[in-house]
MILUMDO-869243 format. One line per 8 residues: number of its first residue (from 1); for each residue x, y, z of C-alpha. Coordinates in nm, 3 decimals. Example, Ala and Ser with C-alpha at 12.3 -4.5 7.8 and 13.67 -1.06 7.14 Angstrom:
2
1 = 1.230/-0.450/0.780; 1.367/-0.106/0.714
//
This chain:
410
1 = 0.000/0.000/0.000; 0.279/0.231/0.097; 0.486/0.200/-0.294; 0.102/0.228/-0.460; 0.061/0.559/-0.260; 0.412/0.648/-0.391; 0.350/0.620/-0.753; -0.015/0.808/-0.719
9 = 0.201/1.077/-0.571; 0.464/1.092/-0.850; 0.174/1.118/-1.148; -0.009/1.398/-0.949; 0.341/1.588/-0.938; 0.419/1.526/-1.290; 0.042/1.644/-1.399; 0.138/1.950/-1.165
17 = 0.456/2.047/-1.344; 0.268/2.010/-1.702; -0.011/2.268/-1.574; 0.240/2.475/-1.456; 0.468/2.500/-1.706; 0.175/2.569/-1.951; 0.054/2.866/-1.731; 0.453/2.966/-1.699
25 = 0.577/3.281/-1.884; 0.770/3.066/-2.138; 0.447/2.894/-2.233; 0.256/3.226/-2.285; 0.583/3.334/-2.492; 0.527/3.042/-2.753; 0.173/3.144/-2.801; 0.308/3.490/-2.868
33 = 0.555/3.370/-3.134; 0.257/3.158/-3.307; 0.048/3.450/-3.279; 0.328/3.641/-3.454; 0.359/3.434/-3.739; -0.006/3.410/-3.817; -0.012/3.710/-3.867; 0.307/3.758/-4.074
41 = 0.168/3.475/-4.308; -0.184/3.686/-4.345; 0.078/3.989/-4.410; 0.221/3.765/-4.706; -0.079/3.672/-4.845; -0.245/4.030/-4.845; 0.078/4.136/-5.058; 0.054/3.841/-5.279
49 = -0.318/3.938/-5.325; -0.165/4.290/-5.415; 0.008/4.189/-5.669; -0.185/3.958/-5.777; -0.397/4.233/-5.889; -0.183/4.468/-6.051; -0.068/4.214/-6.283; -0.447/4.115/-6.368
57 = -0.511/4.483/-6.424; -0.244/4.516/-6.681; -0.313/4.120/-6.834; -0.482/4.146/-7.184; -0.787/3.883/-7.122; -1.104/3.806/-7.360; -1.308/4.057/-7.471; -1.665/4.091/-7.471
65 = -1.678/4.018/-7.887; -1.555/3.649/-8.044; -1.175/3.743/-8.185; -1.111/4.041/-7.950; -0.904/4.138/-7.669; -0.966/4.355/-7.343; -0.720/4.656/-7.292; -0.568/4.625/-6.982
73 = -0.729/4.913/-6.724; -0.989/4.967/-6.906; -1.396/4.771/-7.084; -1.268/4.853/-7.413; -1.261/4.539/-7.657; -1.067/4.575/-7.946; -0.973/4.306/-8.257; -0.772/4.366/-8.564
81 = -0.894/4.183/-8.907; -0.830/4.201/-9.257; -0.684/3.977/-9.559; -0.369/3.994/-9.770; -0.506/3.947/-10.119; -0.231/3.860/-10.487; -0.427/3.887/-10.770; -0.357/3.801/-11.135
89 = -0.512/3.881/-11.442; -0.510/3.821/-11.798; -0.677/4.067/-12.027; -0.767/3.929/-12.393; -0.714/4.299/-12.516; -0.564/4.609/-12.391; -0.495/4.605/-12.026; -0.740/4.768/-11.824
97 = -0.563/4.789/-11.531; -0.572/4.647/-11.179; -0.990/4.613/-11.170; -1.219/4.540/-11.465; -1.359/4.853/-11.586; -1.600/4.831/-11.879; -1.557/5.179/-11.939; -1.192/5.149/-12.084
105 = -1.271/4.855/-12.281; -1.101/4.919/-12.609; -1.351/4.985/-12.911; -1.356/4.781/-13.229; -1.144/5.001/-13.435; -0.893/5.112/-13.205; -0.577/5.012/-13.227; -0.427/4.794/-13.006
113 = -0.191/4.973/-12.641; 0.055/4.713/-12.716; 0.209/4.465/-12.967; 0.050/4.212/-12.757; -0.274/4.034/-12.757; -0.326/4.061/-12.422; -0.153/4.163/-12.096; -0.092/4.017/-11.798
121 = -0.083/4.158/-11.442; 0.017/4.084/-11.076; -0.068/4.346/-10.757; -0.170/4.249/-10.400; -0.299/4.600/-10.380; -0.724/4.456/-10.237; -0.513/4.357/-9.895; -0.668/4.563/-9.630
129 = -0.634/4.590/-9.224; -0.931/4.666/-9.017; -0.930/4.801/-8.681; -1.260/4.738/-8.427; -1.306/4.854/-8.073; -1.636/4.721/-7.885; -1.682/4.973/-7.509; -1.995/4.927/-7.312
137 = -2.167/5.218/-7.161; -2.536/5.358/-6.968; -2.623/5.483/-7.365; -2.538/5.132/-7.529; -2.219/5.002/-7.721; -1.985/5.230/-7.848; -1.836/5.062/-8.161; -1.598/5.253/-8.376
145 = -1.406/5.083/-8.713; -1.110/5.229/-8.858; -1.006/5.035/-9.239; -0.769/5.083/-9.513; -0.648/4.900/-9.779; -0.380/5.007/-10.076; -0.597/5.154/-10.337; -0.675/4.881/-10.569
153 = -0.693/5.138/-10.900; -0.318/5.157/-10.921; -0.119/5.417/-10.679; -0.028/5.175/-10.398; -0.094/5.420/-10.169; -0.293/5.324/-9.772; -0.599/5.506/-9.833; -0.907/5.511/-9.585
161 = -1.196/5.349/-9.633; -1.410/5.298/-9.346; -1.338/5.545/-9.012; -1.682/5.549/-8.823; -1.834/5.576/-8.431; -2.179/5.492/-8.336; -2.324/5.501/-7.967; -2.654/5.382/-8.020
169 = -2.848/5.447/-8.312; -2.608/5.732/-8.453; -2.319/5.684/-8.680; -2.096/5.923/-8.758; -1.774/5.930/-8.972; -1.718/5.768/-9.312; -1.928/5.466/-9.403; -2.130/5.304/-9.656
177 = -2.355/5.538/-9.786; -2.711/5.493/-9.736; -2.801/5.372/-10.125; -2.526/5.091/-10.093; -2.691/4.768/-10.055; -2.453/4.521/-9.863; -2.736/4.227/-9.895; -2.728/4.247/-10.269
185 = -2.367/4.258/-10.267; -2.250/4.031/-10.536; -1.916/3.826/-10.403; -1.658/3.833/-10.711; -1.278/3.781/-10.696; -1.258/4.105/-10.904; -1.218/4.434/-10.675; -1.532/4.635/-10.833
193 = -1.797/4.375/-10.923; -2.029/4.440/-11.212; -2.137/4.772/-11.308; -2.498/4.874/-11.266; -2.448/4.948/-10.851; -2.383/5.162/-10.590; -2.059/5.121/-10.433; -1.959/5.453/-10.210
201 = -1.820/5.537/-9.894; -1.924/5.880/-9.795; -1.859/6.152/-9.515; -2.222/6.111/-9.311; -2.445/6.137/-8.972; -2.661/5.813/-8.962; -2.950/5.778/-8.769; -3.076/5.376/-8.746
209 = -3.426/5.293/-8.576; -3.594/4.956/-8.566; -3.947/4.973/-8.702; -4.096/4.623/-8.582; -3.984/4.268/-8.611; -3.693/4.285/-8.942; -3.751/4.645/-9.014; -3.490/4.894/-8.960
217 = -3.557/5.272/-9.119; -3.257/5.538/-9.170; -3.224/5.856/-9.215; -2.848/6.053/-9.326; -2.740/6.349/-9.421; -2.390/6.280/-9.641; -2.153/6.514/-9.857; -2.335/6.707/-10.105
225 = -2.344/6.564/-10.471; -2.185/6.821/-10.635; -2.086/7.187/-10.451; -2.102/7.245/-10.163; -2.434/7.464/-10.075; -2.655/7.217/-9.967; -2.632/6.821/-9.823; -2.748/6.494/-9.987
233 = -3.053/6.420/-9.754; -3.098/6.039/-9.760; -3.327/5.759/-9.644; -3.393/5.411/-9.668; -3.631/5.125/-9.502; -3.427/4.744/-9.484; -3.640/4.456/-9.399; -3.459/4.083/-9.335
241 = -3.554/3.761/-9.283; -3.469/3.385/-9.260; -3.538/3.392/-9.641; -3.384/3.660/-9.734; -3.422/4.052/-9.770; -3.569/4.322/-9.961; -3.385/4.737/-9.927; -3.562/5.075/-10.026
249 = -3.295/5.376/-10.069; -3.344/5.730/-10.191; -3.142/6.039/-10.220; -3.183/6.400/-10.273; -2.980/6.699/-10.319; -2.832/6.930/-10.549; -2.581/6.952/-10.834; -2.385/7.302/-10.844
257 = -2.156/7.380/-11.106; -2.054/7.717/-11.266; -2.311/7.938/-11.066; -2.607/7.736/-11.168; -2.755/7.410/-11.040; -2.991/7.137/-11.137; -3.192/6.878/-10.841; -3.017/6.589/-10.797
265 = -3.170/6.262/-10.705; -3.135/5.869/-10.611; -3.344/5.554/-10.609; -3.252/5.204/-10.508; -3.417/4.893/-10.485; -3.290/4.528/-10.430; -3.411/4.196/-10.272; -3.212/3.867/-10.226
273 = -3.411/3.525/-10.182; -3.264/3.229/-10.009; -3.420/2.975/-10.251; -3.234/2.655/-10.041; -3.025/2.656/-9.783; -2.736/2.670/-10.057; -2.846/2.879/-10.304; -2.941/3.255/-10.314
281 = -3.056/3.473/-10.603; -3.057/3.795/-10.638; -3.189/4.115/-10.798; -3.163/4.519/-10.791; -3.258/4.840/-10.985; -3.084/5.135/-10.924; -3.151/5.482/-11.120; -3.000/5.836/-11.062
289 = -3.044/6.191/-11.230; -2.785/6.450/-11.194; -2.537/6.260/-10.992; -2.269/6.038/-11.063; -2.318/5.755/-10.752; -2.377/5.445/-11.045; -2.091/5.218/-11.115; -2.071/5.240/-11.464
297 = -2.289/5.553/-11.508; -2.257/5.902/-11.643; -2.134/6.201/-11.506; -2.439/6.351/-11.402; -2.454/6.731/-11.550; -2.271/6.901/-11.810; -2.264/7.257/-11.906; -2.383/7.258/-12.283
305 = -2.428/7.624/-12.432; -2.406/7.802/-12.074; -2.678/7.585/-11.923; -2.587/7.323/-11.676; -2.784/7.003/-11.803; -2.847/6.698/-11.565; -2.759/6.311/-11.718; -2.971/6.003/-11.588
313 = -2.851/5.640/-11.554; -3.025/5.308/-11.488; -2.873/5.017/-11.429; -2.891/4.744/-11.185; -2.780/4.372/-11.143; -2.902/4.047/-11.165; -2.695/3.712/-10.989; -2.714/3.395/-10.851
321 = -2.463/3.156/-10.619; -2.453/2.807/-10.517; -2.251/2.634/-10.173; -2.154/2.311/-10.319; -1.999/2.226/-9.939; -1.849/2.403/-9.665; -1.543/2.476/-9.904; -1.680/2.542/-10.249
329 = -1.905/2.775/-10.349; -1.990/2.883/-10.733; -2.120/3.236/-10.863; -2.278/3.391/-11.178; -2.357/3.756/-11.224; -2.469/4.041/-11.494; -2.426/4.403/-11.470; -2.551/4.692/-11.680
337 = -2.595/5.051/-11.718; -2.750/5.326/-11.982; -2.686/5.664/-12.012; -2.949/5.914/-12.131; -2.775/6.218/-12.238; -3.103/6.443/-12.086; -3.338/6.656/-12.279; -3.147/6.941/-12.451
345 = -2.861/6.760/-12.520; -2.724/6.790/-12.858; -2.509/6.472/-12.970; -2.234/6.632/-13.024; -2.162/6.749/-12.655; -2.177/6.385/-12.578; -1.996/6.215/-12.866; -1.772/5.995/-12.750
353 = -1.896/5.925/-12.419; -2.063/5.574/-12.258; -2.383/5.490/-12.330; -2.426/5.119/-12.221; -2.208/4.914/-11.975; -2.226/4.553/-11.925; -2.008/4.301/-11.755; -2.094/3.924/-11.658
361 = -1.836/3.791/-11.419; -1.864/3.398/-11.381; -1.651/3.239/-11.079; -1.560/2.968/-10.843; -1.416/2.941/-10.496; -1.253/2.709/-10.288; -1.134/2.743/-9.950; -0.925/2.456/-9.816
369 = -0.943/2.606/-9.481; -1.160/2.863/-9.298; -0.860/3.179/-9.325; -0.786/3.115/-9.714; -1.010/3.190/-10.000; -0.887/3.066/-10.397; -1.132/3.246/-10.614; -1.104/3.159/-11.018
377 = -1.280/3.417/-11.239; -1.421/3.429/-11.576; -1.535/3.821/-11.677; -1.674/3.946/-12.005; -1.734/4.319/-12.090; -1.913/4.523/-12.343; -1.929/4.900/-12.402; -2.123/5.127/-12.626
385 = -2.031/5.456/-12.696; -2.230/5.780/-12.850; -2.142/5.825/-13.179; -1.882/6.027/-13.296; -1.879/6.306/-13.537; -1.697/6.013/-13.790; -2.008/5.812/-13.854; -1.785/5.528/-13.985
393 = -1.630/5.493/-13.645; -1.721/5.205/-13.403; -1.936/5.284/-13.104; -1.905/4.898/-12.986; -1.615/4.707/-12.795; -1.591/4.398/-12.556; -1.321/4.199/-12.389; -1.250/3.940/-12.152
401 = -1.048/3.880/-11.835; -0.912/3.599/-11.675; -0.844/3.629/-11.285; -0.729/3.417/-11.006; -0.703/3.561/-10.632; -0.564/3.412/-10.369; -0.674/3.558/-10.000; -0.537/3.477/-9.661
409 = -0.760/3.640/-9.395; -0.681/3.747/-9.000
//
């Protein structure tokens, strides 16, 4: 009994020693030191955290539209697109330079530019870079578009096509104008496309409203057509649908020249009809009177005996295209134009000038992956000319040109 009482005594003085050496200062100094370095790591994390975030605030990341990129700092998305496009032609006549022009088509009895019976070309001048930016704010998107490309009519030089904002429904800057009908717009390897249509980028202030379900009305005021006294007022109605879409366009304004000045006016119509899934015709009609806006057309007015007299042009196109698969696709289309001279117009101050333009361009494409484009092109021309004071002259010419582009897009 007396060792048992020993040994009871011995645990309660160890169990004594542990309590007291937890409650001693040198156990309260070990809490002090874990205490410490809690808080040092929770010091090291908040700076990690820091720094963390400066480098995501200066990190490019996604933006808010598919192909662009956030600025750093800042909601602004902005994406950079464009092509590098070689062409190569062969004219069957006199070379007509780096697009096909009907106008310059040689007539019968000319003689020939060269010894040649035909010329051949190369120029990557269609390649183009396109700047977007994409910025949310309280009023809606701000987009803006910035676009040039090297002047595909021979100088080589960057010139600007497309430098537009809009916030909303207002545009401002230079843009399509409002008669240009980009769901009609025929898809050719050749830079211009047939004759017959409106093409122009103009200086404008575009105001866009939706009118119900596929309508969308505009209004624009652009550069004036001629002078400088008054604006071209402009306005068109767009419906589209699953099967296609049908555009209404119109123009007014003035044409100044020498102190006097006739009205100058517009009209466009065109419609596009997905007949299958794969194939899509279209059609438009475009006519102007004292303005030169038509591809192909006439030069609006002309002083003739001291009175400033206003030309008309009608023209339009006509075209149709097939997908044969996700990489081939297949085109066909016909362009024309005629020239009135305008009432009070002897021949004579018109000799020599167009009176008919027509171009069929025929062409296949094949893209062996999404970025490239191989388009081959078959295009026939024909121009008619007022007569000249020889009556034994020709008034008639036509040629053809062979053309194969090759685009790689970004």
């Amino acid at each position: 009994m007396k060792h048992t009482g020993n040994v009871s005594s011995g645990l309660a003085f160890i169990a004594g020693f542990m309590l007291v050496s937890i409650a001693s200062p040198a156990g309260a100094n070990q809490i002090d030191e874990l205490k410490a370095q809690i808080k040092a790591l929770q010091d090291r994390l908040s700076k990690i955290e820091a720094e963390q975030k400066k480098a995501a605030d200066k990190a490019v990341t996604a933006g808010d539209k598919a192909g662009s990129l956030k600025l750093p700092g800042s909601d602004t998305s902005i994406s950079i697109g464009g092509y590098v496009k070689g062409d190569v032609y062969l004219d069957n006549r006199n070379d007509r330079g780096h697009t096909f022009n009907p106008a310059t088509i040689r007539l019968d009895d000319e003689p020939e530019a060269t010894d040649d019976d035909g010329d051949f070309g190369v120029h990557a001048q269609q390649s183009r870079i396109r700047f977007d930016t994409h910025t949310p704010t309280p009023m809606g998107a701000l987009n803006t578009r910035i676009e040039t490309d090297f002047n595909p009519y021979g100088s080589a030089q960057p010139r600007m096509r497309h430098a537009y904002g809009s916030l909303g429904p207002v545009l401002a800057g230079q843009a399509w104008s409002l008669l240009v009908d980009e769901d009609t717009a025929a898809s050719t390897v050749d830079f211009d496309g047939p004759v017959g249509t409106f093409s122009s980028r103009k200086p404008q202030l575009r105001l866009s409203l939706p009118m119900g379900e596929g309508f969308v009305g505009q209004a624009a005021v652009e550069e004036s057509f001629k002078g400088n006294e008054i604006p071209t007022f402009l306005a068109a109605v767009r419906y589209r649908s699953g099967w296609g879409a049908v555009n209404l366009a119109g123009a007014v304004g003035r044409n100044d020249q020498e102190g006097q000045n006739v009205n100058a006016r517009a009209l466009h119509v065109g419609a596009h009809f997905n007949v299958t899934d794969a194939t899509r015709i279209m059609a438009t009609l475009n006519h102007t009177e004292g303005v030169d806006r038509i591809f192909g057309g006439a030069g609006g007015a002309v002083m003739v005996d001291g009175d400033l007299k206003a030309h008309e042009s009608i023209g339009g196109i006509a075209g149709v295209s097939h997908r044969w698969s996700d990489s081939i696709s297949t085109g066909a289309y016909f362009g024309w134009v005629a020239n009135d001279t305008g009432d009070g117009v002897a021949a004579a101050d018109v000799a020599g000038t167009n009176k008919a333009l027509e171009t069929l361009h025929a062409n296949v494409f094949w893209s062996p992956v999404p970025q490239v484009s191989i388009g081959f092109e078959v295009m026939r021309g024909w121009r008619e000319i007022y007569p000249k004071a020889d009556a034994s002259a020709a008034t008639e010419g036509e040629a053809t040109r062979f053309q194969l582009g090759i685009q790689y897009g970004f």
